[in-house]
N, C-alpha and C positions, 0 to 999 in steps of 0.2 A: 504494500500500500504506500504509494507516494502522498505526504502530507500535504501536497498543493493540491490535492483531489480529497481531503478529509474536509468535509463541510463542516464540521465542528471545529470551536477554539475553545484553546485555554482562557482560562480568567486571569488577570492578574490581581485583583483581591476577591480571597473567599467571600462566601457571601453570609450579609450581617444577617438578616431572618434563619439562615438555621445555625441552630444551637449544637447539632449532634456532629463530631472529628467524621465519622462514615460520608455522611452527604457532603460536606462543605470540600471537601476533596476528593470526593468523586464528580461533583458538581465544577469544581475551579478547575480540574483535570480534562473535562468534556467525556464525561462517562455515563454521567445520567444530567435529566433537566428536571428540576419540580415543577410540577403540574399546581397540586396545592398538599397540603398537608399530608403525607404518608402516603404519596400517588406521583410515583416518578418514568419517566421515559427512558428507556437505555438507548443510549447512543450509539453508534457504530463501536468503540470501544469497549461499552459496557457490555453488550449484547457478547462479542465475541469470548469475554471472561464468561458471562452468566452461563453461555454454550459450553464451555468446556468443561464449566464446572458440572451442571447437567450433565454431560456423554462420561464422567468421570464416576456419577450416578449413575448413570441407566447402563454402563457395561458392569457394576456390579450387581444390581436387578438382573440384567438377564443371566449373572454365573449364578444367581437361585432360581430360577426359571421361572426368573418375573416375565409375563407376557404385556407389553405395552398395548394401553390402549387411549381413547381419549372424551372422557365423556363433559358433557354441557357444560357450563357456568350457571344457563339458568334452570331452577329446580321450581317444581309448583310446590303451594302449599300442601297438599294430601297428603305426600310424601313425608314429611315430618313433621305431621299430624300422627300420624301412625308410629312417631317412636319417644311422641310428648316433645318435642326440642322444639316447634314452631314457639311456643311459648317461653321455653325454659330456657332458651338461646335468645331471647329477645334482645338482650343489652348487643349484641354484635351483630344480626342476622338484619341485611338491606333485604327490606319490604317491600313491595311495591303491587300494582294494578295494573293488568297487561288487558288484552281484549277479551270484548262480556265479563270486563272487572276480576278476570280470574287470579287469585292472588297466588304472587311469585315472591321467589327470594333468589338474589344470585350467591352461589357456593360458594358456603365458607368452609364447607368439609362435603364429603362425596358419600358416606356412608347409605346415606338416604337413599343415592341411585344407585350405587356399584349391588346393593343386597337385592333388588327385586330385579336386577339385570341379571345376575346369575341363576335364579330361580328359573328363569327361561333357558338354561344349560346345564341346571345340574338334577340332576333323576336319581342316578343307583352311588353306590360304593365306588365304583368303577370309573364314576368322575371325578373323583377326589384323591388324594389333594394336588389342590393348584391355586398358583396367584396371580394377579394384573397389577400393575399398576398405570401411574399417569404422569407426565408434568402436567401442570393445570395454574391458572392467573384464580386463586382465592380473593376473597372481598371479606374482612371483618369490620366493623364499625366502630374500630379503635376510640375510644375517649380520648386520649394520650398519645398523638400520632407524633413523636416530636424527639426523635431517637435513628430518622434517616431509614434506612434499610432493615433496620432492626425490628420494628415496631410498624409494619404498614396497614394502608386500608387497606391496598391492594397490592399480592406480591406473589409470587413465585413457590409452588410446592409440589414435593413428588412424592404423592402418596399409594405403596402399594396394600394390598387387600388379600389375604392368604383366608383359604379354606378347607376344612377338614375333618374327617370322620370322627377322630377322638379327641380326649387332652393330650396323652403320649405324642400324636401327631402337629398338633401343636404345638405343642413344647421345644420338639423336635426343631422345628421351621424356625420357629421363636430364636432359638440359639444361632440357626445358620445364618438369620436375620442381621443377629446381633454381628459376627465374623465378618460380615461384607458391610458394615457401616465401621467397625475399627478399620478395616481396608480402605474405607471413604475417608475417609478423615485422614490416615496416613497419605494415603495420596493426593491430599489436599496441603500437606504440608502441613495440617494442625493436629496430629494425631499421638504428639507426646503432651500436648493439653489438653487434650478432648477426652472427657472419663463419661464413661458408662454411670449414670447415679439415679439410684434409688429414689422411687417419686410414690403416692399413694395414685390410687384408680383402676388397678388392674381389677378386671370383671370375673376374673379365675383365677386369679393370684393374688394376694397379698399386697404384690408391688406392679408397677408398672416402672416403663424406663426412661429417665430421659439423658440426652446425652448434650453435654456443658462443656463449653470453650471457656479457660481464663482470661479474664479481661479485667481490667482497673476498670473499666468504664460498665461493667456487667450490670444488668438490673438484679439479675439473682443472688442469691447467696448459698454454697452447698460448702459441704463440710467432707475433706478427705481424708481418706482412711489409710496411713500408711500400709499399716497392714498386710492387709489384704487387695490394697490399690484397685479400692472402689470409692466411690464419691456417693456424697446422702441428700435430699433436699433438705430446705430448711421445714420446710411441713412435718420431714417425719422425724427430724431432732426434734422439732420441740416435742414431740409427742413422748419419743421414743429416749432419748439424751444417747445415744447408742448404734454403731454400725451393726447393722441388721442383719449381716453375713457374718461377723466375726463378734462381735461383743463388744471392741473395742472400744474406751470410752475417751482416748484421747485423738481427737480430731482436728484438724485445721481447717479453719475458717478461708473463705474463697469468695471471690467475688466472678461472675461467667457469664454469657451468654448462650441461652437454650438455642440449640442447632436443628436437633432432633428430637423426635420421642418415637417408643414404639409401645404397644399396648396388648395383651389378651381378649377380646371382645368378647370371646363364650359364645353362648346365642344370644347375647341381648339385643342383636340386629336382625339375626334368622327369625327369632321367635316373632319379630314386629311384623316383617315380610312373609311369614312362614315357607322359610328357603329351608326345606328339606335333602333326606336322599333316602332309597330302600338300601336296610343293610343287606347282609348275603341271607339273612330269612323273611328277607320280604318286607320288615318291617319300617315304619317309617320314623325317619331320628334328625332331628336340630342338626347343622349342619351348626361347624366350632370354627372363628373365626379371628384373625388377628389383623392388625393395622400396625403399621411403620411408614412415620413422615419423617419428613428432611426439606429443607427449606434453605433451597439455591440463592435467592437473592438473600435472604439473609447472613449464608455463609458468606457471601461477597463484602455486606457489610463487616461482620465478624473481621473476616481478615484484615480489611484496611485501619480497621482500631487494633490492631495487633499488629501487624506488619505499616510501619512508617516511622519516616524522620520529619526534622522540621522545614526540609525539604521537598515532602511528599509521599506519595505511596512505595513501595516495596513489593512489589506481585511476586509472591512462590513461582517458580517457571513454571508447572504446570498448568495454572490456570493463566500465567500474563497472558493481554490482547495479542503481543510479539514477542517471541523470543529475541528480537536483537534492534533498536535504534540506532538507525545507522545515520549519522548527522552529517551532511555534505558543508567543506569550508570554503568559501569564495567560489560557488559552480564548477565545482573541479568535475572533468568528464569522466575521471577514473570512479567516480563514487556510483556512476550511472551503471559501470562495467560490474562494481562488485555488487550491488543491488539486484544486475538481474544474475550473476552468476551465485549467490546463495537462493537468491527464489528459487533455480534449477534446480538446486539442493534440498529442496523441500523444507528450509529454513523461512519460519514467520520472520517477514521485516518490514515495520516502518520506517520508511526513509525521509527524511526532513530533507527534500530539499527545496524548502525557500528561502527566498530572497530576503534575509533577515540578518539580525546580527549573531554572533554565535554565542555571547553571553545570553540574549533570550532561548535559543537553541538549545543551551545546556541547561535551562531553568526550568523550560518544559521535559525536557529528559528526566530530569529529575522527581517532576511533579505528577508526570505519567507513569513512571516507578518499572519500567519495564525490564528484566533482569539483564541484559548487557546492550552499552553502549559503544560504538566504535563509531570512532573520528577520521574521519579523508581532508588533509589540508596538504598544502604547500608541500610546509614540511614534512611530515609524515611519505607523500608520493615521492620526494625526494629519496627515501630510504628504501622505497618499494614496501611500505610500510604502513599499519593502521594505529590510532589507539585504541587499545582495549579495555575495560574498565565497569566489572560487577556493581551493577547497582550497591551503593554502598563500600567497593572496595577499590585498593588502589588501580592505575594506570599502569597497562604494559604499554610496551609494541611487539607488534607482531606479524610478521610476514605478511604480504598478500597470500603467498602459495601456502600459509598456513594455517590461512583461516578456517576453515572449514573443519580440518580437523580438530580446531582448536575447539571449534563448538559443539564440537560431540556428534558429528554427524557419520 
């Protein structure tokens, strides 16, 4: 991507209406736009991060044999009518009057559809177990939208939907579940902060999960357990004053932000829909069901309050928009030549080359946080030569003929 064809610009002062580090620098960066309160646009930048973070989720769904699919945003009222939550969700669930006044709500959660959508596929034993999931644009009616990414009306979720004969078999999925979101998180670059903790709601269990990135800016607060290197909410200390797996009573206080959660549903969805199946005597039995969400644009927030200097963002390489800035000095022709010769390489690059000074050049480098920079100037092509230089770390040189290998390709 050449920057003379990025229709988006940097800012040069964040902006004073938001309060929250996530937005004010992804907004000064040209990654997202605010709309209004908790309802933001992703930019060409942004979108390209949110994608990868996504496909980073959805290839661990499909190694549990998540099946993607993609249902509405908008739901009628009957539907959760039938599981009490048209009412008991009121504080968050947008209402509204669609035609002959039928009332709707746009989705803040999918349960409502994904249960009576399987009911039209699942009959015996024989179709069980199996899961779907979605990425899907959510709508909650935040009171409190004022936290950037964190905290939206409207955001980004990838919820899958697991089905099955028993509890064993649930349990079972439950645990595989848990393996491929420690794998999200490592490969998200947050995966020695990110803990598995202890939350109450499980509908067959005890506990339900959710899963916590460390942050000083965190709204939550969990408590970790050396121990046994599990994390607790704060709900079930104050209940409990105690790690719930180990006993342990000496804890550390934490400050995080929720990423994820996953849950045991039981039937309390089947029984509302009467989503059955015949077991192998014929008989008719509650189909047992679990839920696991993960919330992309949120991760995105997460990172950039964790990963940045007072220079800007810091993007993990696997999700940066590019892997390489490649910043052209005085229109030199060779920057043209090494731009298309790492594209052939199958190497992401944004190339800066406009007509600009190269102190602003290297401010937006810095502010777009993309994990390496390299410079083409004068001097440098006198050398046959680039600089090199990790977001955050020092300045090589290094060959033309040796760039590529240099970047791991």
């Amino acid at each position: 991507m050449q920057q003379t064809k990025l229709f988006t610009k940097t800012i040069k002062e964040a902006p004073k209406d938001e309060t929250s580090l996530n937005a004010r620098l992804l907004m000064q960066a040209g990654f997202v736009d605010k709309l209004m309160a908790g309802v933001y646009t992703f930019l060409p930048l942004g979108l390209r991060v949110l994608n990868k973070i996504e496909n980073i989720i959805r290839e661990e769904m499909n190694a549990i044999d998540g099946q993607e699919i993609l249902m509405p945003a908008l739901q009628p009222k009957e539907n959760w009518d039938k599981t009490d939550r048209w009412e008991s969700m009121d504080d968050i669930l947008y209402k509204f009057k669609g035609a002959n006044q039928r009332e709707l709500t746009l989705g803040s959660t999918h349960e409502e559809i994904i249960t009576p959508l399987m009911s039209k596929f699942v009959n015996s034993y024989k179709d069980l177990p199996f899961s779907a999931y979605q990425f899907q644009t959510k709508f909650r009616n935040e009171e409190r939208a004022k936290s950037g990414l964190l905290r939206g009306r409207e955001f980004r979720m990838k919820d899958l939907y697991s089905f099955h004969t028993d509890q064993d078999d649930l349990d079972q999925y439950y645990e595989k579940a848990q393996g491929a979101y420690a794998r999200i998180f490592e490969k998200l670059g947050v995966g020695n902060i990110t803990h598995l903790t202890y939350a109450t709601g499980g509908a067959f269990s005890k506990y339900s999960h959710e899963y916590q990135t460390l942050a000083d800016v965190g709204e939550d607060t969990i408590y970790l357990c050396e121990k046994c290197s599990i994390a607790v909410n704060k709900e079930i200390i104050d209940e409990q004053k105690v790690c719930p797996k180990c006993g342990n009573t000496d804890l550390k206080e934490k400050k995080s932000i929720e990423v994820g959660n996953i849950f045991k549903l039981g039937e309390k969805f089947s029984k509302a829909f009467d989503l059955k199946y015949k077991d192998q005597d014929g008989k008719d039995k509650n189909v047992l069901m679990g839920c696991y969400g993960i919330g992309p644009s949120r991760i995105m927030g997460a990172l950039v309050e964790i990963y940045h200097d007072d220079k800007g963002i810091i993007w993990p390489e696997e999700i940066a928009p590019f892997k390489v800035h490649l910043i052209d000095i005085k229109q030199n022709e060779k920057s043209d030549k090494i731009y298309d010769e790492l594209s052939k390489a199958g190497i992401e690059v944004l190339y800066d080359d406009r007509d600009i000074s190269a102190g602003v050049k290297f401010a937006d480098a810095d502010l777009i946080g993309i994990p390496y920079r390299i410079v083409v100037s004068k001097k440098t092509i006198e050398q046959d030569s680039v600089e090199i230089k990790g977001r955050g770390s020092d300045v090589e040189m290094i060959k033309i003929e040796q760039l590529i290998d240099y970047l791991g390709v």
